[in-house]
N, CA, C and O atoms as a Tripos MOL2 file, in Angstrom:
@<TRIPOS>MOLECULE
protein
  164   163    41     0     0
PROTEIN
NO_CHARGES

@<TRIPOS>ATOM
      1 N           6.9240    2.3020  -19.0990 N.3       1 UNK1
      2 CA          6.6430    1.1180  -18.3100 C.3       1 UNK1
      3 C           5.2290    1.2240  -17.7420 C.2       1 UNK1
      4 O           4.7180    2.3370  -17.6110 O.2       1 UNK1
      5 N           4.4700   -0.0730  -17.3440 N.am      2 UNK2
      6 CA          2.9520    0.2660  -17.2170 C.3       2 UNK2
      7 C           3.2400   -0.1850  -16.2990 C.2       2 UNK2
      8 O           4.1570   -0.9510  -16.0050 O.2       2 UNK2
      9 N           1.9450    0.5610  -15.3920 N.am      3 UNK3
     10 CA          1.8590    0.8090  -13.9730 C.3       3 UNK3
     11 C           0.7110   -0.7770  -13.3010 C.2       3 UNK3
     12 O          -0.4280   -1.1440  -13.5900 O.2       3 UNK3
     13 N           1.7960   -1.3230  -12.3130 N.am      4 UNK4
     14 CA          0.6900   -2.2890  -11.8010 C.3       4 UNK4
     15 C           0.2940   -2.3170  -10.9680 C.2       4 UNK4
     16 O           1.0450   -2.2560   -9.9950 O.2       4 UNK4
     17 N          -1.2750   -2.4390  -10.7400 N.am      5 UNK5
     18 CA         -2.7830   -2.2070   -9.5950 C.3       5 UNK5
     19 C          -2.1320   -3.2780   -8.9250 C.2       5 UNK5
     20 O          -1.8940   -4.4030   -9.3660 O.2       5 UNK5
     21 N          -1.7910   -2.6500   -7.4600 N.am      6 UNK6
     22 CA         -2.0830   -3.8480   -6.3930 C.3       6 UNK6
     23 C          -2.8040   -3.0130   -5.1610 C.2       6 UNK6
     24 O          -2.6340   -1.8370   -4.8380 O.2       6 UNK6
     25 N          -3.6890   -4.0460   -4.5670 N.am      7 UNK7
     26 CA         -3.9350   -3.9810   -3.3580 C.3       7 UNK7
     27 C          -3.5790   -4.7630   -2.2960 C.2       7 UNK7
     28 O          -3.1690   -5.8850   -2.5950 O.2       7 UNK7
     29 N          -3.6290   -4.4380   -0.9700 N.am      8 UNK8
     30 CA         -2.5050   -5.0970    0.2140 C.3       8 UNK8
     31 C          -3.6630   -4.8230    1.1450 C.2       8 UNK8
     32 O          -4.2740   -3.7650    0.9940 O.2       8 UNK8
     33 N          -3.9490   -5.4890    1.8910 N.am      9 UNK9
     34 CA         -5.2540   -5.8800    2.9550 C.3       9 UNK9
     35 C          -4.6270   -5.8400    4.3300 C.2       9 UNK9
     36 O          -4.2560   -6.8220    4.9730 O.2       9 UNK9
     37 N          -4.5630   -4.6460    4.6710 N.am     10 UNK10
     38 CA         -3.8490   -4.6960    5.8170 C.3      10 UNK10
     39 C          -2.7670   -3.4430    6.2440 C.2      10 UNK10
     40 O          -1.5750   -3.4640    5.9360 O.2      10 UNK10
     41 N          -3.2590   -2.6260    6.8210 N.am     11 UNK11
     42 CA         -2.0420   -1.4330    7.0220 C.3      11 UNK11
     43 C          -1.1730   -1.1550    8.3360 C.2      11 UNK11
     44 O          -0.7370   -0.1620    8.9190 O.2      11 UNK11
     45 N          -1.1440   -2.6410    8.5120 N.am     12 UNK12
     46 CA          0.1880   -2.6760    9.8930 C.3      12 UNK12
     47 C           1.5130   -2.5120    8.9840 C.2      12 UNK12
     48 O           1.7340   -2.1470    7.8290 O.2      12 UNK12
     49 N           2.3530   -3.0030   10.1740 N.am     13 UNK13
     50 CA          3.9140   -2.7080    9.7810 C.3      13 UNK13
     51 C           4.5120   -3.2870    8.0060 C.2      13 UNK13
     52 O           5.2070   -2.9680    7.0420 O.2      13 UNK13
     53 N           3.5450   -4.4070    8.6010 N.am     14 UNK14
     54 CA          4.1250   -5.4140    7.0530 C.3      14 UNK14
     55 C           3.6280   -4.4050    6.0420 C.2      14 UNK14
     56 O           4.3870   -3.7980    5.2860 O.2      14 UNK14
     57 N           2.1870   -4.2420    6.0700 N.am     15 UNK15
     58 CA          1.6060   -3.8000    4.8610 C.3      15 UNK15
     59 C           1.7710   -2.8290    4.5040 C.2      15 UNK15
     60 O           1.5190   -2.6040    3.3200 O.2      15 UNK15
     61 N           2.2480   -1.8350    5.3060 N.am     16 UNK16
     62 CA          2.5600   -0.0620    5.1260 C.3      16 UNK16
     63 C           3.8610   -0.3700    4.3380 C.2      16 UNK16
     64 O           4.0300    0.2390    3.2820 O.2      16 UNK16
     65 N           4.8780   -1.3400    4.7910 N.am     17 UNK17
     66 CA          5.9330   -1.4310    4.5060 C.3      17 UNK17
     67 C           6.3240   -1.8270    2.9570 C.2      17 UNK17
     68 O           7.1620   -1.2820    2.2390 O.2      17 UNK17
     69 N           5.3960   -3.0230    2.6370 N.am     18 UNK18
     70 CA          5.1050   -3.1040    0.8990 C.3      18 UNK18
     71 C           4.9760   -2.2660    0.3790 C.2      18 UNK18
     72 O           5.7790   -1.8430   -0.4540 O.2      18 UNK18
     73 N           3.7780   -1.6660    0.7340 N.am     19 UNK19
     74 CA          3.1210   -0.5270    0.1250 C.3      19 UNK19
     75 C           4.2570    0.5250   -0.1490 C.2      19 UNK19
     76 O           4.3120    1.0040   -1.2820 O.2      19 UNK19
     77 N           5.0340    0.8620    0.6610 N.am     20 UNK20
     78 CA          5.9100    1.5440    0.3820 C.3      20 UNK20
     79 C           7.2200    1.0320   -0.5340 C.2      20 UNK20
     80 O           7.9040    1.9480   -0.9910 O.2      20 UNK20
     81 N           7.4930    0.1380   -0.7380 N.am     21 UNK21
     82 CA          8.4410   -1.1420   -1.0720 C.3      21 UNK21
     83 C           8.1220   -1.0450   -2.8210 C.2      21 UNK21
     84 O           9.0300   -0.7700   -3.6040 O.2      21 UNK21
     85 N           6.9600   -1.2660   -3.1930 N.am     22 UNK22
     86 CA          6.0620   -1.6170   -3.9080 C.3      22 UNK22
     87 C           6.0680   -0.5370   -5.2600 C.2      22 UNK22
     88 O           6.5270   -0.4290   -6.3970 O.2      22 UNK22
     89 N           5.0540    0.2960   -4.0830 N.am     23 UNK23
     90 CA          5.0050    2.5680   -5.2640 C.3      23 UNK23
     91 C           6.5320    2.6680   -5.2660 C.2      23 UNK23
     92 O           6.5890    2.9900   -6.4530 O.2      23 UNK23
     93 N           7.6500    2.6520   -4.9370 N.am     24 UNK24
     94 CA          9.2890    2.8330   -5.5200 C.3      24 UNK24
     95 C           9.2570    1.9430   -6.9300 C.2      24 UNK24
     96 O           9.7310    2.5340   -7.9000 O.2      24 UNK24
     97 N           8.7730    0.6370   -7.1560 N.am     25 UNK25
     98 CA          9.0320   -0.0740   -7.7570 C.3      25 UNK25
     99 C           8.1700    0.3010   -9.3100 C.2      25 UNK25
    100 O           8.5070   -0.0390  -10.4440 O.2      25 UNK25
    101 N           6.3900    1.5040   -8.6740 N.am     26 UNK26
    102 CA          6.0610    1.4040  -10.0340 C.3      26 UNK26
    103 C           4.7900    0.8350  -10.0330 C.2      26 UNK26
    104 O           4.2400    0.8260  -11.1340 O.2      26 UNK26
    105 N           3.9970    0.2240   -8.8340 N.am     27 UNK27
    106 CA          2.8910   -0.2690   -8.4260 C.3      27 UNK27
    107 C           2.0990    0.6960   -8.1040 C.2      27 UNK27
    108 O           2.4840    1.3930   -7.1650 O.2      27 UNK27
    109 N           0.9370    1.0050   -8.6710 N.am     28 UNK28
    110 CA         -0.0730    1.7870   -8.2700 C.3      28 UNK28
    111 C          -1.0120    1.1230   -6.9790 C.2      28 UNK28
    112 O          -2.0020    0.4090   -7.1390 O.2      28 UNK28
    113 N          -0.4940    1.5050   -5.8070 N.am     29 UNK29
    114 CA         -1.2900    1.0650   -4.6030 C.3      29 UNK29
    115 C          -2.3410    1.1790   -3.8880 C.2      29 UNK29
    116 O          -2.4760    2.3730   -3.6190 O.2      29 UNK29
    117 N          -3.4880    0.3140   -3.2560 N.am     30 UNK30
    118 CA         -4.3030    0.6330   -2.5000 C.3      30 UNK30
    119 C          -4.1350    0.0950   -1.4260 C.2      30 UNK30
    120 O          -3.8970   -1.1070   -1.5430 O.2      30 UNK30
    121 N          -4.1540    0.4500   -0.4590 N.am     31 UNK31
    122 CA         -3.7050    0.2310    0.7020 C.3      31 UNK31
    123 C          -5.0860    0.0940    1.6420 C.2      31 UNK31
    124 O          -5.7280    1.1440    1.6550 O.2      31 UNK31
    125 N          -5.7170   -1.0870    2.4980 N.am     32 UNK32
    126 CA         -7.0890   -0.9330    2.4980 C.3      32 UNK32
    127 C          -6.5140   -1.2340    4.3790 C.2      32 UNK32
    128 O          -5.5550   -1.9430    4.6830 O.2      32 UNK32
    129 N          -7.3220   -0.5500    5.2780 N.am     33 UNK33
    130 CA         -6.9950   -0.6830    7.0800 C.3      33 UNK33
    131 C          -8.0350   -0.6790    7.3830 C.2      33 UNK33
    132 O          -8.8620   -0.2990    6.5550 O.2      33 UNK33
    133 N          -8.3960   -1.0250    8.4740 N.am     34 UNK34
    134 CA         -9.4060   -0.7130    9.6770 C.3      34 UNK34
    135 C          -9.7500    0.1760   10.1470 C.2      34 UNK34
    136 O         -10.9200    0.4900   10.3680 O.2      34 UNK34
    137 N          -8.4410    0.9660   10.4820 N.am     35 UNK35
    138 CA         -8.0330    2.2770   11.3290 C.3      35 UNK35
    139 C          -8.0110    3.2070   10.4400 C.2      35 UNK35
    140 O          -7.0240    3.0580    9.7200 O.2      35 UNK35
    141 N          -8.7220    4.2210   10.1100 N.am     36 UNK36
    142 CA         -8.4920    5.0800    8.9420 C.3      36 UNK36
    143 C          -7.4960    6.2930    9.0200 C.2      36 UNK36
    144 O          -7.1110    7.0240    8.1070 O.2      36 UNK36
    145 N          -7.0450    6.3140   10.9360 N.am     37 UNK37
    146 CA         -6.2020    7.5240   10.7470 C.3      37 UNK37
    147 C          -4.8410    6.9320   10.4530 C.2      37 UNK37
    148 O          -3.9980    7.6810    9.9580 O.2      37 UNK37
    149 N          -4.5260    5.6440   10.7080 N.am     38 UNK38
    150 CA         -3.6830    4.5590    9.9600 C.3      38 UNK38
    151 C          -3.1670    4.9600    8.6300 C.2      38 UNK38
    152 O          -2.0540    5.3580    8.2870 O.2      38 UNK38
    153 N          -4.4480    4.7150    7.8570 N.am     39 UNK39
    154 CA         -4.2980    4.5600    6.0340 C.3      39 UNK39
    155 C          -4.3450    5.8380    6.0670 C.2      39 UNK39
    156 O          -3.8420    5.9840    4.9530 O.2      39 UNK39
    157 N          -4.5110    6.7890    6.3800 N.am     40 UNK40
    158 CA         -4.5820    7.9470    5.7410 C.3      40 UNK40
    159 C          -2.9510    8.6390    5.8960 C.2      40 UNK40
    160 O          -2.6160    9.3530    4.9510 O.2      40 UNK40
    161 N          -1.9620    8.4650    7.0040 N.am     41 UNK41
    162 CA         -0.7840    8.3770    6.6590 C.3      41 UNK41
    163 C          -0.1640    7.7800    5.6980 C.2      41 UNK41
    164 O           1.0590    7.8730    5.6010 O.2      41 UNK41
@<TRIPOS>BOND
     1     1     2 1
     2     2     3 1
     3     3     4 2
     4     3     5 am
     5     5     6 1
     6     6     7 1
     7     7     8 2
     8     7     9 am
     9     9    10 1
    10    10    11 1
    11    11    12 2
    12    11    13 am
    13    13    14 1
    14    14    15 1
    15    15    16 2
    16    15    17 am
    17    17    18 1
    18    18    19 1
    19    19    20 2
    20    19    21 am
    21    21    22 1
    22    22    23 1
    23    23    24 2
    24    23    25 am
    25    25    26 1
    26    26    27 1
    27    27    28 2
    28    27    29 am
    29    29    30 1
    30    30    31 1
    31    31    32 2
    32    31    33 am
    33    33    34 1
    34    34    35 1
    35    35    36 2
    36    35    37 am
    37    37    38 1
    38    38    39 1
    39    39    40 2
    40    39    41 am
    41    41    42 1
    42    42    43 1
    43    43    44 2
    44    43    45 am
    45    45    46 1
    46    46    47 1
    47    47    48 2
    48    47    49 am
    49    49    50 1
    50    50    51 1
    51    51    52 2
    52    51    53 am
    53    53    54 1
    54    54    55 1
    55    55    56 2
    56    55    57 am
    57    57    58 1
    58    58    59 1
    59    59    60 2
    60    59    61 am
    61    61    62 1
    62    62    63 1
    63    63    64 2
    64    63    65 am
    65    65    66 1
    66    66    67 1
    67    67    68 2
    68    67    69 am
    69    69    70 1
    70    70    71 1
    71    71    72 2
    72    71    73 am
    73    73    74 1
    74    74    75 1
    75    75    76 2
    76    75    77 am
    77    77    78 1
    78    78    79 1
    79    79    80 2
    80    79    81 am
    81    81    82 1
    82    82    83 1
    83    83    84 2
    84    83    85 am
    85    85    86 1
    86    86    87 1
    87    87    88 2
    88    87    89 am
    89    89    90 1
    90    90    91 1
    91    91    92 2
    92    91    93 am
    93    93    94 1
    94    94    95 1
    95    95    96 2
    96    95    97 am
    97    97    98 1
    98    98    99 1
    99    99   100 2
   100    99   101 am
   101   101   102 1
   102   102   103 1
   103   103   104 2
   104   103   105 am
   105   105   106 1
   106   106   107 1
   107   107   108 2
   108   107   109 am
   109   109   110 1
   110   110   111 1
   111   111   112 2
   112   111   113 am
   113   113   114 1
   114   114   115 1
   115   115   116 2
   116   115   117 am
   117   117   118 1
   118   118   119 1
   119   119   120 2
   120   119   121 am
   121   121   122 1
   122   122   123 1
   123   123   124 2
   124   123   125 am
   125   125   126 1
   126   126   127 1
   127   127   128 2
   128   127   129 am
   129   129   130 1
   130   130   131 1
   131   131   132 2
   132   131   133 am
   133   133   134 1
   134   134   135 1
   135   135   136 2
   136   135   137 am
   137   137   138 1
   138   138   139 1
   139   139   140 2
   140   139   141 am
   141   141   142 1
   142   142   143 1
   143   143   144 2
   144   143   145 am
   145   145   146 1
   146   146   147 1
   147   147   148 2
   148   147   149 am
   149   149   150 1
   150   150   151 1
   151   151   152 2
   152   151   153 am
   153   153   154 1
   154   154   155 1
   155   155   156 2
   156   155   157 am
   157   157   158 1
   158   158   159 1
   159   159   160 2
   160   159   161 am
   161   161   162 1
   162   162   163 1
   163   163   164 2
@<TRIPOS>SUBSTRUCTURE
     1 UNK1         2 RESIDUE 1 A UNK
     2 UNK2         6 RESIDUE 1 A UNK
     3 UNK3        10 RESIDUE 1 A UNK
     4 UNK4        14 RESIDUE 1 A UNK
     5 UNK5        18 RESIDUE 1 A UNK
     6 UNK6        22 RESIDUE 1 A UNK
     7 UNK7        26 RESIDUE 1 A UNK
     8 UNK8        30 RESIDUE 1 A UNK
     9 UNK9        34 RESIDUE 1 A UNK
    10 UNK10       38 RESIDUE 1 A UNK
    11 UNK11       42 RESIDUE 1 A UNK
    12 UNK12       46 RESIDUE 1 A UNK
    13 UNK13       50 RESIDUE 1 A UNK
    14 UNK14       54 RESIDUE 1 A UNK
    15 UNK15       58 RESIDUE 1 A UNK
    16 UNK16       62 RESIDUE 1 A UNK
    17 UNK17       66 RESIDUE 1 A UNK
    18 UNK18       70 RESIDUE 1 A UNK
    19 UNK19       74 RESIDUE 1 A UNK
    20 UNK20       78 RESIDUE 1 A UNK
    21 UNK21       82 RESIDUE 1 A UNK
    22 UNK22       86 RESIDUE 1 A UNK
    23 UNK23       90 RESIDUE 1 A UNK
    24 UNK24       94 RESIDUE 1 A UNK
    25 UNK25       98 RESIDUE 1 A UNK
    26 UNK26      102 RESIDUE 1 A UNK
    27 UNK27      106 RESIDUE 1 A UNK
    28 UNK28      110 RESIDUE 1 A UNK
    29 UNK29      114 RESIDUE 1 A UNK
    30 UNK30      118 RESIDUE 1 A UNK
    31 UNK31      122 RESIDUE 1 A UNK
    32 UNK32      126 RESIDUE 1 A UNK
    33 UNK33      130 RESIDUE 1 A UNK
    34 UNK34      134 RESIDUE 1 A UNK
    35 UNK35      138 RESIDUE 1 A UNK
    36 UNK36      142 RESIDUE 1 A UNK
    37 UNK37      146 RESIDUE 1 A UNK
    38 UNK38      150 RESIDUE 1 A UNK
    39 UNK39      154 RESIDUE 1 A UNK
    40 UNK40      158 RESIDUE 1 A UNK
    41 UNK41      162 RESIDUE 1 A UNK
């Protein structure tokens, strides 16, 4: 199965939460924040 590029603009609750939602499913994620000690969790 091929892997699909998404990016999500935003690493609050919603967006951490895709992001996580998302890589289970097989989505290769970028996850882009403000706060870098944020995204780096």
């Amino acid at each position: 199965m091929k892997l699909e590029k998404t990016t999500i603009l935003g690493a609050g609750g919603w967006g951490t939460a895709l992001s996580v939602l998302w890589a289970k499913k097989r989505h290769d994620i970028l996850l882009w924040g403000n706060n870098p000690s944020r995204v780096e969790r």
